[in-house]
C-alpha positions in Angstrom: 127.5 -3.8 111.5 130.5 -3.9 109.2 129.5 -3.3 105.6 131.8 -4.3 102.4 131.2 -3.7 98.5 131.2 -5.9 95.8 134.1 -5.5 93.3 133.3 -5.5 89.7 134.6 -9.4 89.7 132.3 -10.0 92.1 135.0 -10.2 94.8 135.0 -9.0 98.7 136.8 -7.6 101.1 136.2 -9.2 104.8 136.3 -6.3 107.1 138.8 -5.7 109.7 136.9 -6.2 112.8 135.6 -9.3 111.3 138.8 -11.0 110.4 140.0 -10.2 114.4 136.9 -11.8 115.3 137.4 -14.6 113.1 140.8 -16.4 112.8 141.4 -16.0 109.3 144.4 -16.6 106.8 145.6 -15.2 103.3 144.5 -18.4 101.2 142.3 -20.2 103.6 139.4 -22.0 101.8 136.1 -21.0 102.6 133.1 -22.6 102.4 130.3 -20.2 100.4 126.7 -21.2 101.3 123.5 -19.2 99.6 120.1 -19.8 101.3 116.7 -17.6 101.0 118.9 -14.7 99.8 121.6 -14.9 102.3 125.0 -15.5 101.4 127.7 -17.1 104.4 131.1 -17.5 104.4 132.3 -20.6 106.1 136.0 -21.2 106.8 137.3 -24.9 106.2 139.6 -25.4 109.8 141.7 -27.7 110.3 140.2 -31.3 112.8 142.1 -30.2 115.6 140.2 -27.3 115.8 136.6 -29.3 115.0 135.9 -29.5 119.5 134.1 -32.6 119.7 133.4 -33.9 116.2 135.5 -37.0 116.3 133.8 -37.9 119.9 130.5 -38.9 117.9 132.9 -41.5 117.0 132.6 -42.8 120.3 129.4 -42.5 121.6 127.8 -44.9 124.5 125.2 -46.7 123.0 121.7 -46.6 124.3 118.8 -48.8 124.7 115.6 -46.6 123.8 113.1 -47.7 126.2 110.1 -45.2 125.7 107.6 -45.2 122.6 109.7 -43.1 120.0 110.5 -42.6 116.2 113.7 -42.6 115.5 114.0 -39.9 112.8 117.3 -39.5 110.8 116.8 -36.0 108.7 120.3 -36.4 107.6 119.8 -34.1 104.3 118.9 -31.2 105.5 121.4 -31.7 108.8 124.5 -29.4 109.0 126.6 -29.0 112.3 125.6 -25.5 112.8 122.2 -25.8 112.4 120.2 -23.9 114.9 117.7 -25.4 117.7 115.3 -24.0 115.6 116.2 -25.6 112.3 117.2 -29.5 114.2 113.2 -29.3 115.7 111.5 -28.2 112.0 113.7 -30.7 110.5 112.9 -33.3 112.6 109.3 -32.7 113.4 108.3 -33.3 109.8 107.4 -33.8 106.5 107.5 -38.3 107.0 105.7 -41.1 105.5 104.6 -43.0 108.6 101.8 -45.1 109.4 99.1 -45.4 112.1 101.9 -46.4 114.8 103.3 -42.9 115.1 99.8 -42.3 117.0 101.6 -44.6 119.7 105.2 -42.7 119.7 105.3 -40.1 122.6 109.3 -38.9 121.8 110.7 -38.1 118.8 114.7 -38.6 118.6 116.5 -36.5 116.0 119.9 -38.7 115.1 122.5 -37.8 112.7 125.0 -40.1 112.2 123.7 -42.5 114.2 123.8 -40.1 117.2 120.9 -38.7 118.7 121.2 -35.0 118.5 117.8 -34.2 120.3 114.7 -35.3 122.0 111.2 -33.9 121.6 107.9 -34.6 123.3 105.0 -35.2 120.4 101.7 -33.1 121.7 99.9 -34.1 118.1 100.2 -35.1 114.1 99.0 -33.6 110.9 99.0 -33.5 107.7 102.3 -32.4 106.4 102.5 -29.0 105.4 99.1 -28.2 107.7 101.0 -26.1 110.3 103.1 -23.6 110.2 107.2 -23.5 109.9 109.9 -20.5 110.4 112.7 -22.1 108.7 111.2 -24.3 106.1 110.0 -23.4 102.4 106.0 -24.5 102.3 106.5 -26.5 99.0 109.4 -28.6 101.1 106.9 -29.5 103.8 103.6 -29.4 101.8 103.7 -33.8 101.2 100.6 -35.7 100.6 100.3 -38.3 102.3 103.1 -37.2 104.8 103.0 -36.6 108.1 104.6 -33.8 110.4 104.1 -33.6 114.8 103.7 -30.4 117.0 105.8 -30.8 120.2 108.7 -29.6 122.1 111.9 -30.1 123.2 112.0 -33.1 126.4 112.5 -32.7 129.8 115.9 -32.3 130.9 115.6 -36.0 132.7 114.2 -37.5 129.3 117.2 -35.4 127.5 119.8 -36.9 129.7 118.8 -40.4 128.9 119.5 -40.1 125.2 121.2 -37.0 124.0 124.5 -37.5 122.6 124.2 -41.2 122.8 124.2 -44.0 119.8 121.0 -45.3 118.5 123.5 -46.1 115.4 122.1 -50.5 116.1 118.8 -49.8 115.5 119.4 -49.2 112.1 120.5 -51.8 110.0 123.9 -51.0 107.3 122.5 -49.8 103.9 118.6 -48.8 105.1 117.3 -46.3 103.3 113.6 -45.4 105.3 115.2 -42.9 107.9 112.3 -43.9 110.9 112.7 -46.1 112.9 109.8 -47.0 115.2 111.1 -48.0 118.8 108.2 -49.4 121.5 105.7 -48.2 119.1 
């Protein structure tokens, strides 16, 4: 693993074998994230080189035909986020009411584009089962809710990933769940 030292200005050097790796230029912004002690380095790229991110533009709409919440964890959503990170994200921590008893999916949407399907198994109390990614004191909510469950079927999956739910959110809402069939 390649290893660099901290200047007295706090500055880096980015390793050789990383910069081949990486296409990299003298002056290119860089994004500088910190999380739970970690620090990344993100390079800003021009859109061409963004593969896909204007398509969510165009997304086919889709009618959502199953009993599902419709969960928009658009805070805590980044495009690199991990399958992990999208599922903890999405399964919790919500204020919902007795009708999430009747969802069976839950879609996780960004932008109006649902990003991925899970099957609910069971609820609980927010904060009541564990998380990998997640601090506790994020997740631990009264009176929140948070499910246990897994990622669809491929033939549920097909149905909905990648597709825009964007209509069943009206412009300006603030609640991000939407309750669909439920």
């Amino acid at each position: 693993m390649p290893q660099t030292t901290v200047s007295e200005k706090f500055q880096v050097v980015i390793p050789k074998e990383i910069r081949q790796e990486v296409p990299l230029v003298a002056g290119q912004v860089v994004q500088v994230i910190a999380k739970n002690g970690v620090i990344t380095l993100i390079p800003d790229r021009p859109l061409s080189t963004l593969n896909g991110f204007a398509r969510e533009m165009k997304n086919e709409p889709v009618r959502v035909a199953d009993p599902a919440l419709l969960l928009r964890p658009s805070r805590l959503y980044h495009h690199d986020i991990t399958p992990t990170e999208l599922y903890e994200i999405t399964r919790g921590v919500w204020r919902l009411g007795p009708r999430r008893q009747r969802a069976q999916l839950a879609l996780a949407v960004f932008k109006g584009v649902v990003r991925e399907v899970y099957t609910i198994q069971s609820w609980h109390p927010a904060g009541s089962t564990p998380y990998l990614t997640r601090d506790r004191a994020e997740v631990d909510k009264t009176g929140r809710w948070e499910f246990i469950g897994q990622k669809a079927p491929d033939s549920i999956r097909a149905r909905y990933l990648n597709r825009s739910v964007a209509s069943y959110f009206a412009r300006g809402q603030q609640n991000p769940v939407v309750y669909a069939n439920c």
